[in-house]
Each structure stands twice: as structure tokens, then as C-alpha cells.
N, CA, C and O atoms as CSV, one atom per row, in Angstrom:
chain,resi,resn,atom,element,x,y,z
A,1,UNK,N,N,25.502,6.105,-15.478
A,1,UNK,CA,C,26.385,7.184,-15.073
A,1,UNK,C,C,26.061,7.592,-13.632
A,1,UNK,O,O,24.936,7.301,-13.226
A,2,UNK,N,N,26.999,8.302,-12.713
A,2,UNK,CA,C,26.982,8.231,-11.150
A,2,UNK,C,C,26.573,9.537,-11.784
A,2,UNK,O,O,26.532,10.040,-12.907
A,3,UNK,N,N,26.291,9.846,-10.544
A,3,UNK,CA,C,25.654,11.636,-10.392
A,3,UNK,C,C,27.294,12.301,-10.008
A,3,UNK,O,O,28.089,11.541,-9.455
A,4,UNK,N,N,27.532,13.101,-10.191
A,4,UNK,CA,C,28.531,14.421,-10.020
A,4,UNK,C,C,28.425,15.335,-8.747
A,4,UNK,O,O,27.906,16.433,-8.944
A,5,UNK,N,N,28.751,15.106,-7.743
A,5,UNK,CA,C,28.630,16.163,-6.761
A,5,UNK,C,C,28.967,17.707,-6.775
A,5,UNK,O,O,30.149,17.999,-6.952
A,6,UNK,N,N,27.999,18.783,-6.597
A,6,UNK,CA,C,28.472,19.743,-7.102
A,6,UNK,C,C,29.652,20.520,-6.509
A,6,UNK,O,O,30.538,19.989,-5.839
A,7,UNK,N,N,29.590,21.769,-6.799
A,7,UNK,CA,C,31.113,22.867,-6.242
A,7,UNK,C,C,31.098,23.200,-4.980
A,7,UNK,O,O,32.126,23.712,-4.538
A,8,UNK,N,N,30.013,23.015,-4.124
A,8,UNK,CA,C,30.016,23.487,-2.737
A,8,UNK,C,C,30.771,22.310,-2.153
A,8,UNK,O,O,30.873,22.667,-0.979
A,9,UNK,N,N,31.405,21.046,-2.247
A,9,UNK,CA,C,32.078,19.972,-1.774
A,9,UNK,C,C,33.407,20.094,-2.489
A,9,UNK,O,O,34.299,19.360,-2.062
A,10,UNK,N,N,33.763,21.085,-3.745
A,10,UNK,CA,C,34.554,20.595,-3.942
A,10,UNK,C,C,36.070,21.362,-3.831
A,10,UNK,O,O,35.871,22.503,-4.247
A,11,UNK,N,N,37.301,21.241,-3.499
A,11,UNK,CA,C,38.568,21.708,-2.653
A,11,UNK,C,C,38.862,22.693,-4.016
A,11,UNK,O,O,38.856,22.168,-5.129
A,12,UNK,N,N,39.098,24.029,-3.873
A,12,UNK,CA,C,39.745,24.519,-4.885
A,12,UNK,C,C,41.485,24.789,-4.992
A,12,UNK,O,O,42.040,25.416,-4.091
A,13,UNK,N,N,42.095,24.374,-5.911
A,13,UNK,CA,C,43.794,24.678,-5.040
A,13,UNK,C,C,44.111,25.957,-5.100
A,13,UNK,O,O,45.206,26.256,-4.623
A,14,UNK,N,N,43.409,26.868,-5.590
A,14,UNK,CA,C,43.807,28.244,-5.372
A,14,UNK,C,C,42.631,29.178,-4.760
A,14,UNK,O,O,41.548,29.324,-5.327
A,15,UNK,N,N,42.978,29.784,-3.547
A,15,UNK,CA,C,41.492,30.342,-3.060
A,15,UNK,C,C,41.152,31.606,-3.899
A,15,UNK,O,O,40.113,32.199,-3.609
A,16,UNK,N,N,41.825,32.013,-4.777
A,16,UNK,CA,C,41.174,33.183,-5.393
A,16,UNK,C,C,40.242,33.083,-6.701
A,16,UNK,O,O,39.499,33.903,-7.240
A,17,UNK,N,N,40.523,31.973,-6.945
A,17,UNK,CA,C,39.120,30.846,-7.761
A,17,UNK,C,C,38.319,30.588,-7.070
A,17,UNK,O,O,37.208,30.590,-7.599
A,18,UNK,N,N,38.345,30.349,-6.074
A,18,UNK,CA,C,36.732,29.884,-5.270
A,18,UNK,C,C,36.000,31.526,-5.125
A,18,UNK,O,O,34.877,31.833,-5.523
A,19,UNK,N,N,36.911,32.353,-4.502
A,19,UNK,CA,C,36.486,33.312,-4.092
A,19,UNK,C,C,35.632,34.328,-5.428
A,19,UNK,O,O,34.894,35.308,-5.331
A,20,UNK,N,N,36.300,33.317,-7.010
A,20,UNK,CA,C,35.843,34.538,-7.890
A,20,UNK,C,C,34.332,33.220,-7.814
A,20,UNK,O,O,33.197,33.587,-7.509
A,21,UNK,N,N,34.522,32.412,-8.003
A,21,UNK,CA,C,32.987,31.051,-8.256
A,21,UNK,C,C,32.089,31.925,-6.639
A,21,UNK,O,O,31.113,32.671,-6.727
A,22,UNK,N,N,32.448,31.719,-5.971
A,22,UNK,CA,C,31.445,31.725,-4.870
A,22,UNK,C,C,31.044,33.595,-4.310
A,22,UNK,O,O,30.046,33.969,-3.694
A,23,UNK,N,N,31.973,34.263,-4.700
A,23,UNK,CA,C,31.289,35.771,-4.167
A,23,UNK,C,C,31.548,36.819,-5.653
A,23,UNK,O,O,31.224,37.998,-5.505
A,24,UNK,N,N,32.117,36.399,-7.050
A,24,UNK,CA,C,32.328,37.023,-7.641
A,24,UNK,C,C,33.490,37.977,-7.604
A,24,UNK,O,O,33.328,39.019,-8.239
A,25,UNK,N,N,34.500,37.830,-7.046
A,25,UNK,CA,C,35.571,39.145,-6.247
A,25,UNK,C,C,36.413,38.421,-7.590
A,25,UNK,O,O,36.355,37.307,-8.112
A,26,UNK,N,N,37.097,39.478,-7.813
A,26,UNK,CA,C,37.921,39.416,-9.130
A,26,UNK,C,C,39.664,39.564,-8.785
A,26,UNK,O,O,40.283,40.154,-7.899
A,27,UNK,N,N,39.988,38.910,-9.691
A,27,UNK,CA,C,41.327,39.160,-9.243
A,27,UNK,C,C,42.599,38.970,-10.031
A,27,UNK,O,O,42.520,38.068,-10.865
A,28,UNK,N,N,43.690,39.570,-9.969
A,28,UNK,CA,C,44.305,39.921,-11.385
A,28,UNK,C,C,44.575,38.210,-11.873
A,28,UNK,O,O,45.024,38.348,-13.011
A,29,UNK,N,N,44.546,37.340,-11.707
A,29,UNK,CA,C,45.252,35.880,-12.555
A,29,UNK,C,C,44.249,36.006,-13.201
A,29,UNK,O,O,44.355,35.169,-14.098
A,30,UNK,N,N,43.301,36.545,-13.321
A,30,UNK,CA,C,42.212,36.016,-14.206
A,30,UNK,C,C,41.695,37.604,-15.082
A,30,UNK,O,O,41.232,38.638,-14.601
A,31,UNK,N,N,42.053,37.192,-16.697
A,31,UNK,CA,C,41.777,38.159,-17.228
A,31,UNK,C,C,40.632,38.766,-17.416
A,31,UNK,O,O,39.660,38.082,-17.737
A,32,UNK,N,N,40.492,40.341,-17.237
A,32,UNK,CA,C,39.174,40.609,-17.553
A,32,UNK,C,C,37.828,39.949,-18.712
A,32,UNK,O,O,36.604,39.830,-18.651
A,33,UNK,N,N,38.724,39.697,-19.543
A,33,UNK,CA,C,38.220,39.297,-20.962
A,33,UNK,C,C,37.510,37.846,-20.641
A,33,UNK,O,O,36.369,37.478,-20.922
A,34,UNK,N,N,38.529,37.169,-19.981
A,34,UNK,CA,C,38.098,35.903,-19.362
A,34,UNK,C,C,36.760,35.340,-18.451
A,34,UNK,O,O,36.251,34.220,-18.419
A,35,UNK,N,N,36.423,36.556,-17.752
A,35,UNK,CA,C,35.567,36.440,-16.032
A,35,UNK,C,C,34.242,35.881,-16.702
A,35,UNK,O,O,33.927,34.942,-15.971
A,36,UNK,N,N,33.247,35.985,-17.783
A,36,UNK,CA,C,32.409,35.875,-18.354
A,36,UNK,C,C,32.377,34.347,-18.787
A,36,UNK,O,O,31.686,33.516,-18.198
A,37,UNK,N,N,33.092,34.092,-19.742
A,37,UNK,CA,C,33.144,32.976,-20.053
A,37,UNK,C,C,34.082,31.788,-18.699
A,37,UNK,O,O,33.825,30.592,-18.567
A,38,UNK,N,N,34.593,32.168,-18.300
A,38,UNK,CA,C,34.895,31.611,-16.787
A,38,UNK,C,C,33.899,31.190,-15.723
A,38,UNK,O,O,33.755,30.040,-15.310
A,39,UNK,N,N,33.293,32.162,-15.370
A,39,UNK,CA,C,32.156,31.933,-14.585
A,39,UNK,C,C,30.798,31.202,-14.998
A,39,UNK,O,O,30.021,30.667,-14.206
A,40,UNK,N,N,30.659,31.276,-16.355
A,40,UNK,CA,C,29.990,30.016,-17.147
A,40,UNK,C,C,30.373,28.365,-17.330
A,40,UNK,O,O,29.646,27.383,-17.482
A,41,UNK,N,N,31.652,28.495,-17.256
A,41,UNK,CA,C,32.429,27.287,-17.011
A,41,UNK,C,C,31.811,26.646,-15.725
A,41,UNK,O,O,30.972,25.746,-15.692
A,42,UNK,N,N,32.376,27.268,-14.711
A,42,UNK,CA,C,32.521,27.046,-13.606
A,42,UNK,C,C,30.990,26.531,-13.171
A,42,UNK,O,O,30.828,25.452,-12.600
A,43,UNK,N,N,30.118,27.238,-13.436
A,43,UNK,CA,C,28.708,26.917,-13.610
A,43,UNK,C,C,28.419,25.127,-14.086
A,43,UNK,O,O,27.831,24.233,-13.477
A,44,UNK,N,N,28.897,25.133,-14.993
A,44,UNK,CA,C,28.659,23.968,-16.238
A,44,UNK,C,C,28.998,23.204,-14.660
A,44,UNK,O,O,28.070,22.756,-13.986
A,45,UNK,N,N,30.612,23.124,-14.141
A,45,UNK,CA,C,31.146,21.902,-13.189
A,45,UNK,C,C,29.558,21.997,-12.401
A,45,UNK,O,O,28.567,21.267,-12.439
A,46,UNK,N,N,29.801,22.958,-11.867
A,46,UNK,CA,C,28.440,23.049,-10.397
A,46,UNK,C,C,27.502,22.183,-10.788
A,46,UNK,O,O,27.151,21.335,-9.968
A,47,UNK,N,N,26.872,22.199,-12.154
A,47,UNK,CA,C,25.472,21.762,-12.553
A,47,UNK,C,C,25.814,20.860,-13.389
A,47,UNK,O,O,25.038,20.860,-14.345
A,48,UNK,N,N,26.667,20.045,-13.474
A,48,UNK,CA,C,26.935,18.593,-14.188
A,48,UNK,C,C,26.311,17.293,-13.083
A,48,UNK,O,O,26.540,17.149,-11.882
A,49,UNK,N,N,25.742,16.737,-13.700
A,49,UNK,CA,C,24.588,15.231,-13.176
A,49,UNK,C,C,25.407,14.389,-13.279
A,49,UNK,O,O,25.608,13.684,-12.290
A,50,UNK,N,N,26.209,14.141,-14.559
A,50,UNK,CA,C,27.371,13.013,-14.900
A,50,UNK,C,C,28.292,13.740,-16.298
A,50,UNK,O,O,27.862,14.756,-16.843
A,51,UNK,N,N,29.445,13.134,-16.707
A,51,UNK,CA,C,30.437,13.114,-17.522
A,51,UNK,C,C,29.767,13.648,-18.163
A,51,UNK,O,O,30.114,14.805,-18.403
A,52,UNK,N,N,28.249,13.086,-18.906
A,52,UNK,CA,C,28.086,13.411,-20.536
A,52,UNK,C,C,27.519,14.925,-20.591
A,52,UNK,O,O,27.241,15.438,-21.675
A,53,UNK,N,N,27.306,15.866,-18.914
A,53,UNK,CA,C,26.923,17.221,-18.979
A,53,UNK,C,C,28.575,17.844,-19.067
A,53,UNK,O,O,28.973,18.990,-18.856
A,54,UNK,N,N,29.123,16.952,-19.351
A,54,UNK,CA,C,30.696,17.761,-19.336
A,54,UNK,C,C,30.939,17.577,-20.716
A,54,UNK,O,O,31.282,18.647,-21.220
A,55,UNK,N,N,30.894,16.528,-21.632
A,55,UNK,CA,C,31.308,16.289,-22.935
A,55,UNK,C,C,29.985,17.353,-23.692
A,55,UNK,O,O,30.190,17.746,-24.841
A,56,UNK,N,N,29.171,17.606,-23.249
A,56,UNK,CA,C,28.079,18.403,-24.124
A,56,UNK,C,C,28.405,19.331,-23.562
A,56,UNK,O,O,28.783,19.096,-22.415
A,57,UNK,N,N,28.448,20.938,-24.049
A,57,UNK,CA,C,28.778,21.610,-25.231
A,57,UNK,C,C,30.513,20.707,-26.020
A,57,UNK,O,O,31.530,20.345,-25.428
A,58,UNK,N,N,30.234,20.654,-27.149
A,58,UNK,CA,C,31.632,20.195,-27.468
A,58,UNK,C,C,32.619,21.411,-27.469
A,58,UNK,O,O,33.737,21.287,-27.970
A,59,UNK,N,N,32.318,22.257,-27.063
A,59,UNK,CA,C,33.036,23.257,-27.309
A,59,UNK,C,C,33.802,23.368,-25.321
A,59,UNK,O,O,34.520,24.222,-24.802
A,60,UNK,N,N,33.308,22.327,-24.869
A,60,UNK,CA,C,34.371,21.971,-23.305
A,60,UNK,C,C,35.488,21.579,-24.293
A,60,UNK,O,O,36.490,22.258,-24.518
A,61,UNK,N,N,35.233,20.596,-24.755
A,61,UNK,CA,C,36.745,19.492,-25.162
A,61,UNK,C,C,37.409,18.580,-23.628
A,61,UNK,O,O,38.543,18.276,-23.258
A,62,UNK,N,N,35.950,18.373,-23.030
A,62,UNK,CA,C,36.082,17.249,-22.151
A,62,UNK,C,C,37.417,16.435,-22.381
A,62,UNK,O,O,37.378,15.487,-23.166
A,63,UNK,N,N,38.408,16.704,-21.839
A,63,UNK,CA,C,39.614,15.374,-21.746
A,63,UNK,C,C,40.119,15.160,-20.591
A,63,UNK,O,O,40.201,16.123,-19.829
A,64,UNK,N,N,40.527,14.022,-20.212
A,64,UNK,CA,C,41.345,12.882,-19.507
A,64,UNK,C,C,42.894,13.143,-19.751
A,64,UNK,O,O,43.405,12.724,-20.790
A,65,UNK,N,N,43.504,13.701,-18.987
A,65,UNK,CA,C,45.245,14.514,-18.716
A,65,UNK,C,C,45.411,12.832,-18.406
A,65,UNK,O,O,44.865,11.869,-17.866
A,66,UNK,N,N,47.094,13.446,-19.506
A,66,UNK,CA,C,47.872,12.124,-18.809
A,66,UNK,C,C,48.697,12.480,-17.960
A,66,UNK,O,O,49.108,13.638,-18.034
A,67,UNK,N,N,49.232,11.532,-16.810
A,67,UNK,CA,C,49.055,10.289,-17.013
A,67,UNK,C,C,47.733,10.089,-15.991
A,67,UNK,O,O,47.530,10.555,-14.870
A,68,UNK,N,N,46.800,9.079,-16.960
A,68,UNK,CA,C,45.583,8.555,-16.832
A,68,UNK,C,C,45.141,8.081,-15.302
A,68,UNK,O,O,44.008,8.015,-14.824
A,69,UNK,N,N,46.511,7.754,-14.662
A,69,UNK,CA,C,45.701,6.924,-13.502
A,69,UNK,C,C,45.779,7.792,-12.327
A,69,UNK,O,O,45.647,7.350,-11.186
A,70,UNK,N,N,46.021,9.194,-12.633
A,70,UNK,CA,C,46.007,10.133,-11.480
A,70,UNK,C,C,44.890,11.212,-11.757
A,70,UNK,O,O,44.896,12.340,-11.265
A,71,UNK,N,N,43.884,10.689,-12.651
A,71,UNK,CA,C,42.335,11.122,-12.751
A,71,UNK,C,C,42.449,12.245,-12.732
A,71,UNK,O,O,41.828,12.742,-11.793
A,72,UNK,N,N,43.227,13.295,-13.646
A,72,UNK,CA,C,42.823,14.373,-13.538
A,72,UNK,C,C,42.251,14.950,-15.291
A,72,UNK,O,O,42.806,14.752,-16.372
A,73,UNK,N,N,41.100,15.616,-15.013
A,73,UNK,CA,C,40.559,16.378,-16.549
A,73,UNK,C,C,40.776,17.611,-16.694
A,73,UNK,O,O,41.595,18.320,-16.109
A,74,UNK,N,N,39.824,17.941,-17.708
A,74,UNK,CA,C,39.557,19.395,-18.233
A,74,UNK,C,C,38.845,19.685,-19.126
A,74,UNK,O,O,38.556,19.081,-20.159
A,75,UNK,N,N,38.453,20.928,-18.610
A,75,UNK,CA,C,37.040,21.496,-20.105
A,75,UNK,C,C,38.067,22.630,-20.090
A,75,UNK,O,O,38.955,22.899,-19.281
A,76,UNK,N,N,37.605,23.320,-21.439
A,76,UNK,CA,C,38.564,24.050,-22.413
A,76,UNK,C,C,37.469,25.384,-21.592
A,76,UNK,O,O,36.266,25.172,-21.443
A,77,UNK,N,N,38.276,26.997,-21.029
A,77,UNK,CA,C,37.381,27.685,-21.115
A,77,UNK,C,C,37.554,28.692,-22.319
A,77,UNK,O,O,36.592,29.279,-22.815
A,78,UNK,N,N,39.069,28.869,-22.820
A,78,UNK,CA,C,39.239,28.920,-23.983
A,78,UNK,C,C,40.409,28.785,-25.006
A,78,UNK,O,O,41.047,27.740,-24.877
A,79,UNK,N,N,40.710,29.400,-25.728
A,79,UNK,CA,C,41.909,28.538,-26.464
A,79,UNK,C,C,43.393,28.709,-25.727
A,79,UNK,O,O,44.503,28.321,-26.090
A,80,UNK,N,N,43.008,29.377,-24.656
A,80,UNK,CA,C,44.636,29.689,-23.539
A,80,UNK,C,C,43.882,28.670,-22.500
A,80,UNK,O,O,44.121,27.475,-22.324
A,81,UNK,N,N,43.169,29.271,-22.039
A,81,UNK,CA,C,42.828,28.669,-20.664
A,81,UNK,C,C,41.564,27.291,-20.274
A,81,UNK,O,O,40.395,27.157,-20.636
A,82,UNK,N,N,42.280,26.607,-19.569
A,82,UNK,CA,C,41.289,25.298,-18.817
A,82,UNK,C,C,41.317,25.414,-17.533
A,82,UNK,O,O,42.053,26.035,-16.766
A,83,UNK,N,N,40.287,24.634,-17.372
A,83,UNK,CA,C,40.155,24.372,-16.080
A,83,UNK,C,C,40.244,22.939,-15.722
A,83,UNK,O,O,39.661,22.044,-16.333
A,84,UNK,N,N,40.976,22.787,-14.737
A,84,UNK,CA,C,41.861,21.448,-14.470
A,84,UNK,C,C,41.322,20.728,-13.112
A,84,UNK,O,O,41.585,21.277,-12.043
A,85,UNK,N,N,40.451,19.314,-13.123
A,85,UNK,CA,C,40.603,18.882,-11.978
A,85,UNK,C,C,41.137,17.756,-11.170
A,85,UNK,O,O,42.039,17.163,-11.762
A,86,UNK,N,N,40.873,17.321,-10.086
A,86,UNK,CA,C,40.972,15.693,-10.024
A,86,UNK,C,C,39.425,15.448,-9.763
A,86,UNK,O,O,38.638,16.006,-9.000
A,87,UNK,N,N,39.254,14.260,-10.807
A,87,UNK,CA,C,37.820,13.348,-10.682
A,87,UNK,C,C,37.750,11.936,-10.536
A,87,UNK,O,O,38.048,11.048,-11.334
A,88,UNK,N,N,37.144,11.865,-8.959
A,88,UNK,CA,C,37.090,10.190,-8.645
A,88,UNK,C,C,35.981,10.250,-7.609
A,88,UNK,O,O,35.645,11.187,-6.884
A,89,UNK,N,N,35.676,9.478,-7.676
A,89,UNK,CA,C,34.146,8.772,-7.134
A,89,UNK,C,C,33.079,9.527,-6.854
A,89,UNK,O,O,32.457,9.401,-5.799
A,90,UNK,N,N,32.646,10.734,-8.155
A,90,UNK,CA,C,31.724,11.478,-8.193
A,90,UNK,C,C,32.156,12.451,-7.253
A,90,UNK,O,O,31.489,12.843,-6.295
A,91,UNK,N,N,33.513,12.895,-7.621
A,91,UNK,CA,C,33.776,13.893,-6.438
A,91,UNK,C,C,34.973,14.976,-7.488
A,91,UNK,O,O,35.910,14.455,-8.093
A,92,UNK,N,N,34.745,16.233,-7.522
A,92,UNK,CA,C,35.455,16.949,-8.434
A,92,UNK,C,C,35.805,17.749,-7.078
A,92,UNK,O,O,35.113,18.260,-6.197
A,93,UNK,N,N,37.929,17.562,-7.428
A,93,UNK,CA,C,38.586,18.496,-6.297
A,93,UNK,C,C,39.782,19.030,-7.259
A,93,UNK,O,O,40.067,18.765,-8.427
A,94,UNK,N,N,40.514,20.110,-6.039
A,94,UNK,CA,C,41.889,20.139,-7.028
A,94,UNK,C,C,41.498,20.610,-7.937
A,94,UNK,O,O,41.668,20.062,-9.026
A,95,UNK,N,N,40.754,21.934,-7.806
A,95,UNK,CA,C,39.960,22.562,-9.088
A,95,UNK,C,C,41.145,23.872,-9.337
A,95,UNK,O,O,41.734,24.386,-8.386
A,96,UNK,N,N,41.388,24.337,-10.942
A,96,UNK,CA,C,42.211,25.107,-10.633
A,96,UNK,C,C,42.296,25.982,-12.790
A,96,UNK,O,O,42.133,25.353,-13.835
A,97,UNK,N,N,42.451,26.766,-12.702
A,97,UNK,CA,C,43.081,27.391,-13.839
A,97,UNK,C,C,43.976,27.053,-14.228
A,97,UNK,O,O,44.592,26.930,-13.170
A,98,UNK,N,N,44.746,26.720,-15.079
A,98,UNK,CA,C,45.217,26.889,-15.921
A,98,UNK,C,C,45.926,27.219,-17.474
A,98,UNK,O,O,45.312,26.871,-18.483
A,99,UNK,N,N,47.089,27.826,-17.567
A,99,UNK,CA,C,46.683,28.738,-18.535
A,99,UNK,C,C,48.000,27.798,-19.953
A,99,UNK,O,O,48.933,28.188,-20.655
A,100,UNK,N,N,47.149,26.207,-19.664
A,100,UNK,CA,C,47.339,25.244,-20.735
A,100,UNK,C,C,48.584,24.567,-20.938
A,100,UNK,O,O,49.009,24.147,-22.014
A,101,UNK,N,N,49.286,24.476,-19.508
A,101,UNK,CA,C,50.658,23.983,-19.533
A,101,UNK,C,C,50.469,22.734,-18.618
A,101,UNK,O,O,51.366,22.037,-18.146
A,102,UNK,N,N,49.194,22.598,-18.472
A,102,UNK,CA,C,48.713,21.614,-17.483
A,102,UNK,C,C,49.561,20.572,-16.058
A,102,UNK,O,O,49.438,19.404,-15.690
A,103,UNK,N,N,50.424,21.768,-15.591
A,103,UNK,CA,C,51.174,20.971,-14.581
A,103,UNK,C,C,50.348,20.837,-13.410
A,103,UNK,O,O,49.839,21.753,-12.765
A,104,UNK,N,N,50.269,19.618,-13.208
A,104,UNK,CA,C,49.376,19.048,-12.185
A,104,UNK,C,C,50.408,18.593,-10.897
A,104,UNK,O,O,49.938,18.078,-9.883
């Protein structure tokens, strides 16, 4: 398995996600209820080595969005919301919320 580069390399498509990952600033797309278990997520990407720190907790639900050859995933942060990226050559970009309608 390749190593995973962490979140300081990686493009977020909405800056008010980076801004909640990198200074904590909150902001209404993201429900209060949510920010906790969100920011644990977001953690998990930062500190993933390879794939299998993404498939462990099973409670991500690590999957591969179709269609397949435009590499984009997701870990579950909960039964509304994922977090959606593009992943290719140990490089996680195109990082983004979604609230499970997965338009990429």
C-alpha cells in the first residue's frame, strides 16, 4: 500500500470546509450536531498511511463512487452526510461534504 498524503496538500472545493478542518470557524452548511463527528472524520483523512486506515473503523463505509474511473470516494460521516473526494496517486483533493446525493 502507497502512503496517503495528508490534508495540508490537499484542494478543498469549498473553502468553508477547510476553514472549519484548519481554524475550527463554523459555519451554517454544517450542522451543529454534525461539527464533532465531522471534525473526527476529517482527522481520520489527515492521519490515513493507506486505504486500509480508511476501510478501518467500518463504521467509514469506505466506497469507490461510480463511475469508477473518475476516482472519486467516501467515508460515511453519518447516515445524511459524507465526505466526498478525488483519490489518485496518494493524493486526496476535491474534498467536500456532502449531504448524500453525491454529485460530483
Amino acid at each position: 500500500m502507497d502512503i496517503i498524503q495528508n490534508l495540508t496538500n490537499t484542494t478543498f472545493k469549498d473553502k468553508w470546509l477547510f476553514e472549519f478542518f484548519q481554524y475550527g470557524t463554523k459555519h451554517k452548511k454544517i450542522p451543529t450536531n454534525l461539527e464533532k463527528v465531522l471534525l473526527r472524520k476529517l482527522d481520520i483523512l489527515d492521519n490515513a498511511k493507506d486505504e486500509r486506515d480508511l476501510i478501518s473503523p467500518p463504521s467509514n463505509n469506505f466506497e469507490k463512487l461510480e463511475p469508477k474511473q473518475k476516482n472519486y470516494y467516501s467515508i460515511r460521516v453519518n447516515k445524511q452526510y459524507r465526505l466526498v473526494f478525488h483519490y489518485e496517486n496518494n493524493q486526496i483533493n476535491d474534498l467536500f461534504l456532502d449531504d448524500h446525493s453525491y454529485k460530483i
